[in-house]
C-alpha positions in Angstrom: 16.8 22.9 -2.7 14.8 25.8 -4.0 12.7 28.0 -1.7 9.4 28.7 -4.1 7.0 29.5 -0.7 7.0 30.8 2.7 4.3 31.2 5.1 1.1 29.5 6.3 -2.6 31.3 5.8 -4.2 28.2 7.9 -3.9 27.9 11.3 -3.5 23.6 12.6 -3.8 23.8 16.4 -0.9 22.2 16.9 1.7 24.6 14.6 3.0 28.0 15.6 4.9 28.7 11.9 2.4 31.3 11.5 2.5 33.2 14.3 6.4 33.5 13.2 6.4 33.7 9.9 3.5 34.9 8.8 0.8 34.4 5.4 1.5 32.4 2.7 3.8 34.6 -0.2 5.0 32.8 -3.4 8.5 33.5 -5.4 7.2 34.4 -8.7 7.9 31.8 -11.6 10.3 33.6 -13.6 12.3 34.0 -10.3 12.3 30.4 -10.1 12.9 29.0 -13.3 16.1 31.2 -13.0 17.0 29.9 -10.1 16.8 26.2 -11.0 18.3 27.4 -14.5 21.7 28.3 -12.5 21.9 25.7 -10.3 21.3 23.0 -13.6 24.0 24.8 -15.6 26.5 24.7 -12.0 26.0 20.7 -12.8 22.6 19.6 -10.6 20.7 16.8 -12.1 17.9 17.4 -9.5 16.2 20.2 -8.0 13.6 20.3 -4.7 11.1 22.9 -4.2 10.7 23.7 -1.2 8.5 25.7 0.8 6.3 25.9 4.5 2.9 25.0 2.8 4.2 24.0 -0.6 0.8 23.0 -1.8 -0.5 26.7 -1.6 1.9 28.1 -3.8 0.0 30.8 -6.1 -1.3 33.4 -4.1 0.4 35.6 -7.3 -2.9 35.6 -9.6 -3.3 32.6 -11.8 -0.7 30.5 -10.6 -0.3 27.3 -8.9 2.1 24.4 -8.2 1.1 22.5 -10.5 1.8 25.3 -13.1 5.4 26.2 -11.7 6.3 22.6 -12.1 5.3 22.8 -16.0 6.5 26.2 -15.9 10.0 24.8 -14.6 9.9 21.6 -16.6 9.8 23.3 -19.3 11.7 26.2 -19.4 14.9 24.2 -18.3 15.1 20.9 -20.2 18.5 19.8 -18.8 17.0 19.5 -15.5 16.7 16.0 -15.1 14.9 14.8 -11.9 12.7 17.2 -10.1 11.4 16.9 -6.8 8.3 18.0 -4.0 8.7 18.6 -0.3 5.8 18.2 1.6 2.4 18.7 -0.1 -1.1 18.9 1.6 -3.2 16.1 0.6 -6.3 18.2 0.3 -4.4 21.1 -2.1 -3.1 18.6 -4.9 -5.6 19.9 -7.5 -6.1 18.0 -11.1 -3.2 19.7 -12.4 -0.7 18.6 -10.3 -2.1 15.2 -9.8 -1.6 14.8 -13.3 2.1 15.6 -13.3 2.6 13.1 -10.2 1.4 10.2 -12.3 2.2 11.0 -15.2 5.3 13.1 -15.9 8.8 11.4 -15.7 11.0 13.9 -14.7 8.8 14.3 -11.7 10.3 12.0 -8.9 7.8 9.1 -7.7 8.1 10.2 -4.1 5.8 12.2 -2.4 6.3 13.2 1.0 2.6 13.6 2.8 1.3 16.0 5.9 -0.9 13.7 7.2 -0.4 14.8 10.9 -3.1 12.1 11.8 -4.9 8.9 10.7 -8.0 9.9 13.1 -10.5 11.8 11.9 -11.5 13.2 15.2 -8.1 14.0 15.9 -7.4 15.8 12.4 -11.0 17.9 13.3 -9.3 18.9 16.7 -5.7 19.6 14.8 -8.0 21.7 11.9 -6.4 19.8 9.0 -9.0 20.2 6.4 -8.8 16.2 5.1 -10.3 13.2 6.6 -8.5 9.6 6.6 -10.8 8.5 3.9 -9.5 11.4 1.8 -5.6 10.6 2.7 -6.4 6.7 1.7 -8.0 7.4 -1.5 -5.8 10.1 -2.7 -2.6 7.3 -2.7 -5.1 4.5 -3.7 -5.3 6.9 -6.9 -1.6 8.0 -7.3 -0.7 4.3 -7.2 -3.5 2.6 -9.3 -1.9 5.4 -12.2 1.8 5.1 -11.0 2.4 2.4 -8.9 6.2 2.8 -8.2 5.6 5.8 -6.3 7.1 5.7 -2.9 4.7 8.0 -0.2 6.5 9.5 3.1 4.2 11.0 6.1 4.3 13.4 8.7 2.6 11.7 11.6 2.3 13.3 15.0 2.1 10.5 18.2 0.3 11.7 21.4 -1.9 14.7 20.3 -4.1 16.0 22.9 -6.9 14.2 23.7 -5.8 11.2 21.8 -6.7 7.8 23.2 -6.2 4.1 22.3 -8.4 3.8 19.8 -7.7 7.1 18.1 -3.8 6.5 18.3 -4.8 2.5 16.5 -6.4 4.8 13.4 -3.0 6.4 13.0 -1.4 3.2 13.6 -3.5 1.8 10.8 -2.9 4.1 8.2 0.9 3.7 7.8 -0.2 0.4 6.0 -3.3 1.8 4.2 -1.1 4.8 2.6 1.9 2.5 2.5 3.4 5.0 4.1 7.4 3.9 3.4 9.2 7.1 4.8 7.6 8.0 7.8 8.2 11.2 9.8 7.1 10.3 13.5 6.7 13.0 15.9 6.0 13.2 19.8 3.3 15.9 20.2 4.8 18.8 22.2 3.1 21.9 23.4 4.1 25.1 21.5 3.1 27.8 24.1 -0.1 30.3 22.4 -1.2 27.7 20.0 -4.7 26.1 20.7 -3.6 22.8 21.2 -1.7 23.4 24.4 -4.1 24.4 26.1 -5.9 21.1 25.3 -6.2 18.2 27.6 -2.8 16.6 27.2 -1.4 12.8 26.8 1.1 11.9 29.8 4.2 12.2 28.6 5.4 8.3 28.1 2.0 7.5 26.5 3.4 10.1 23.9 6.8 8.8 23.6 5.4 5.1 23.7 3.2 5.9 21.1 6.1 7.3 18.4 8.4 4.6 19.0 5.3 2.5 17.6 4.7 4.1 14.7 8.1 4.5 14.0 8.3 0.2 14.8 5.6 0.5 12.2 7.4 2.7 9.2 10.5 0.8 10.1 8.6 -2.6 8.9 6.7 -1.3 6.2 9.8 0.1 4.7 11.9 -3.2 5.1 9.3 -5.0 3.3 9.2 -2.4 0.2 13.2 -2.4 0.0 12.8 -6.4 -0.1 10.8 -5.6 -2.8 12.9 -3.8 -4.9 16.0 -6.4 -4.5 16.4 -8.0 -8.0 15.1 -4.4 -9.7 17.4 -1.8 -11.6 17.0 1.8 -10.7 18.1 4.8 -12.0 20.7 6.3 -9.2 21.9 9.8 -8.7 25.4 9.7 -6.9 26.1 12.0 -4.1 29.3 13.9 -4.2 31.2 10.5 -2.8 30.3 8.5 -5.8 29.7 5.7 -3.7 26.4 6.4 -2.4 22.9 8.1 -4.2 19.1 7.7 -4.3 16.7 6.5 -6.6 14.1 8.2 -8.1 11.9 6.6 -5.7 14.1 8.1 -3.1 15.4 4.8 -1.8 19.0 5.2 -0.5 21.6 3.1 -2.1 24.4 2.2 -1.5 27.1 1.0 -4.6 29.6 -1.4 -4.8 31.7 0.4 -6.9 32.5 4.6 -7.1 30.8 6.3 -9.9 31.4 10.1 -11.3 30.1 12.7 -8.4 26.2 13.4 -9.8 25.7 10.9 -12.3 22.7 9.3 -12.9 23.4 5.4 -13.4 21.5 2.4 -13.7 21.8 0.1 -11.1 20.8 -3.3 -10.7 19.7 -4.1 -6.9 21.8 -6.9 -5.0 20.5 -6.6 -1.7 19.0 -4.7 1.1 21.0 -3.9 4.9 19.2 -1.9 7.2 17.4 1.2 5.5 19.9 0.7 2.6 19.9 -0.6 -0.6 22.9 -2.3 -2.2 23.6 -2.0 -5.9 26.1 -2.6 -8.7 26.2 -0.1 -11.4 25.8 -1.0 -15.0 
């Protein structure tokens, strides 16, 4: 994991980051390239950048994410798999949509902060997309790359959420195919806006997660299913006996393999959350 960004300039109702940690501040490139440089020649295949609001990395003149990830990419051509932590739907410009769908070394995984699948409640958070934008943004990242795999933040029992609002966010976990879902119960943070909103009784809230969680839960047994029969290219953790894909499926293999090799694996079967394979 790689730190490239710390910081928040916005300020979502619900967040106190910050209050705590203040504007957004970038690592410059060449930090960063060195960085990942060392970490690839102590024996990492992949790398993860990190940061609070990844998205808005650049506030150093002329940069951007999508730039550092060329910039990265580029400059350290033994890295093998590169990853994103979470990424603002609304600040994945043309250049980094481009490397999503297009560039291999890039993981197909996103992870999402959706917060919401209600526009009224994504007004009252201050998130700065609507559900249509959230929708068409994976409709596009899959109609290019289809084997991307999307995870989502989604906060259950926001203030002044009702039934019909909470069925938006319900909804969406199938129209973003959201397969990793991050499900959390709203909870005041004292001096933010949002608690001093009108707030859901506490059950509602909790009633509320463990259905969209139900809901992830489903939508990722069906995609596993899917992938039974496929061969994917595995990274084994330090055990050798377990690793993800590239689509950051976890799998589980019937046989050891070298600490941080990248195998091909052929797909037998899925138990739980997990994915079983044989290595080739």
């Amino acid at each position: 994991f790689v730190e490239v960004q710390n910081g928040c300039d916005h300020r979502c109702t619900f967040c106190i980051i910050p209050y705590g940690r203040g504007p957004s501040r970038s690592t410059p490139a060449g930090a960063v390239i060195e960085r990942v440089r060392r970490l690839v020649d102590e024996g990492a295949q992949e790398v993860v950048l990190t940061g609070v609001d990844l998205t808005s990395y650049g506030d150093l003149a002329g940069d951007s994410l999508g730039l550092l990830v060329e910039r990265v990419l580029k400059a350290v051509p033994a890295l093998h798999r590169l990853r994103l932590s979470s990424l603002d739907p609304i600040e994945i410009d043309a250049r980094l949509f481009a490397l999503i769908v297009g560039e291999e070394r890039l993981m197909p995984h996103l992870h999402l902060s959706l917060q919401a699948g209600d526009d009224m409640i994504l007004k009252r958070m201050k998130r700065r997309h609507l559900r249509a934008d959230a929708i068409r943004l994976v409709e596009r990242i899959k109609a290019a790359r289809p084997e991307v795999a999307i995870g989502a933040d989604l906060i259950a029992g926001f203030p002044t959420e009702t039934e019909a609002m909470f069925a938006n966010s319900l909804r969406i976990v199938e129209e973003c195919d959201i397969v990793f879902g991050h499900i959390f119960p709203y909870s005041p943070r004292r001096g933010t806006p949002a608690a001093r909103m009108p707030q859901v009784e506490p059950e509602v809230v909790r009633a509320r997660a463990k259905h969209l969680r139900e809901a992830c839960a489903e939508r990722q047994a069906r995609w596993l299913d899917g992938l039974v029969g496929t061969r994917q290219a595995v990274l084994a953790e330090l055990d050798g006996r377990t690793g993800h894909a590239g689509n950051f499926a976890r799998v589980e293999l019937s046989s050891a393999v070298p600490p941080r090799s990248v195998r091909t694996t052929l797909i037998t079967a899925r138990r739980g959350d997990t994915l079983i394979g044989t290595p080739e």
